[in-house]
C-alpha positions in Angstrom: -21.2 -2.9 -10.1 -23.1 -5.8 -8.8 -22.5 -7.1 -5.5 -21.3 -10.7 -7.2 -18.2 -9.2 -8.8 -17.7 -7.0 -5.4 -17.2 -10.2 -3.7 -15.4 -12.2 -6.5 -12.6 -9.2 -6.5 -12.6 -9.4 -2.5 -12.0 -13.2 -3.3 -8.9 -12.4 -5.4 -7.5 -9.5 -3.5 -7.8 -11.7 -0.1 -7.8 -9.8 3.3 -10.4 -9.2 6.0 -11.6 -5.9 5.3 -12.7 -4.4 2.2 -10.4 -3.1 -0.1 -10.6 0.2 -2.3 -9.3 -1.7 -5.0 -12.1 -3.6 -5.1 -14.5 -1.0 -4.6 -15.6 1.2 -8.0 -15.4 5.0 -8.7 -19.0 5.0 -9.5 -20.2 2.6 -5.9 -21.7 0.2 -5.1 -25.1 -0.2 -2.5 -24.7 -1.8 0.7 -26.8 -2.7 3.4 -25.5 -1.4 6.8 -25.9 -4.6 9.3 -24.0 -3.6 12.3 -21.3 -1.8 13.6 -18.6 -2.7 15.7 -15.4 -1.2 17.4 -11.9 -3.7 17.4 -7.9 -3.2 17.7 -6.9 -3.6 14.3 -2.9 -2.8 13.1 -3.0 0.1 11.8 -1.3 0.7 8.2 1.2 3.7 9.0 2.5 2.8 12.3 1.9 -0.8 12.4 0.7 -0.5 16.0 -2.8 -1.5 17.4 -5.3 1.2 17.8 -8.9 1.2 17.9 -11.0 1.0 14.7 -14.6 1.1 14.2 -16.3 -1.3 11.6 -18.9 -1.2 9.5 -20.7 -4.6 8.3 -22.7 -5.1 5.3 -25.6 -7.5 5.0 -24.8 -8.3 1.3 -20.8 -9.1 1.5 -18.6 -10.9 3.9 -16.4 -8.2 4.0 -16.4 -5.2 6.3 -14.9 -1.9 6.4 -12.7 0.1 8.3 -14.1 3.1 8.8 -10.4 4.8 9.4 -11.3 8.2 9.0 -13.4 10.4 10.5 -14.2 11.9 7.2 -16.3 8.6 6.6 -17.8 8.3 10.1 -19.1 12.1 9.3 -20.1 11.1 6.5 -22.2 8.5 7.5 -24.0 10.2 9.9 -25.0 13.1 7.4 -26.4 10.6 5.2 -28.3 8.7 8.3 -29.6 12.0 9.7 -28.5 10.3 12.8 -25.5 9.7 15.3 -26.6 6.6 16.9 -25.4 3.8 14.8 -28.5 1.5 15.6 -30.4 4.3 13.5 -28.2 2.8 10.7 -29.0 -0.4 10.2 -31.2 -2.0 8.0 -30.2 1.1 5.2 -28.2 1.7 2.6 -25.7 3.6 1.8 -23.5 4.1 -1.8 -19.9 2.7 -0.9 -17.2 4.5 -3.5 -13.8 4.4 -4.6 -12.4 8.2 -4.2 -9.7 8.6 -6.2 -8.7 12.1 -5.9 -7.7 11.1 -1.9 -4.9 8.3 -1.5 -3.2 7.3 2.0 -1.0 5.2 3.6 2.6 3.6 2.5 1.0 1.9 -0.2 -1.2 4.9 -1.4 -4.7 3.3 -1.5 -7.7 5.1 -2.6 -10.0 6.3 0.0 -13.5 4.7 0.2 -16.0 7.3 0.6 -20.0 7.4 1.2 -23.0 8.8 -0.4 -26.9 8.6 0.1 -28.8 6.3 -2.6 
């Protein structure tokens, strides 16, 4: 999937962050640009808790990174725990659909080396 029609289905599904739905099973590359931590409501309890979040150089959009699944993953693929390590590389963003959570049962985004 090319990053146009990433950000053309982020257009239509509206939000902040990105959303699996927009996302495809087989990825899509993104640049990692920075990474930040926030209070963001959480979709379960509906309380604020601290999130970290992943920004892309190639898309508006950033991600939640709401599971330590993904922040392991990240660091596996980086070879490094220090998020500065991170930026400036890319990483294969994915739509997992054999994992869904929350009340609305989204797909979980997932992370692989390119």
């Amino acid at each position: 999937m090319s990053i146009e029609t990433l950000n053309k289905k982020m257009e239509f599904i509206g939000g902040s962050y990105l959303d699996s739905e927009a996302v495809p099973v087989e990825g899509v590359t993104l640049t990692i640009k920075g990474l930040n931590k926030d209070k963001v409501e959480d979709m379960q309890t509906h309380k604020k808790k601290d999130f970290f979040i992943l920004s892309f150089e190639e898309t508006k959009w950033q991600m939640l990174l709401s599971a330590k699944t993904q922040r392991k993953q990240i660091i596996r693929i980086m070879g490094s725990q220090s998020a500065k390590d991170w930026f400036g590389k890319k990483i294969c963003v994915y739509k997992d659909t054999t994992r869904r959570y929350g009340p609305e049962k989204h797909y979980a985004m997932r992370f692989r080396s390119v």
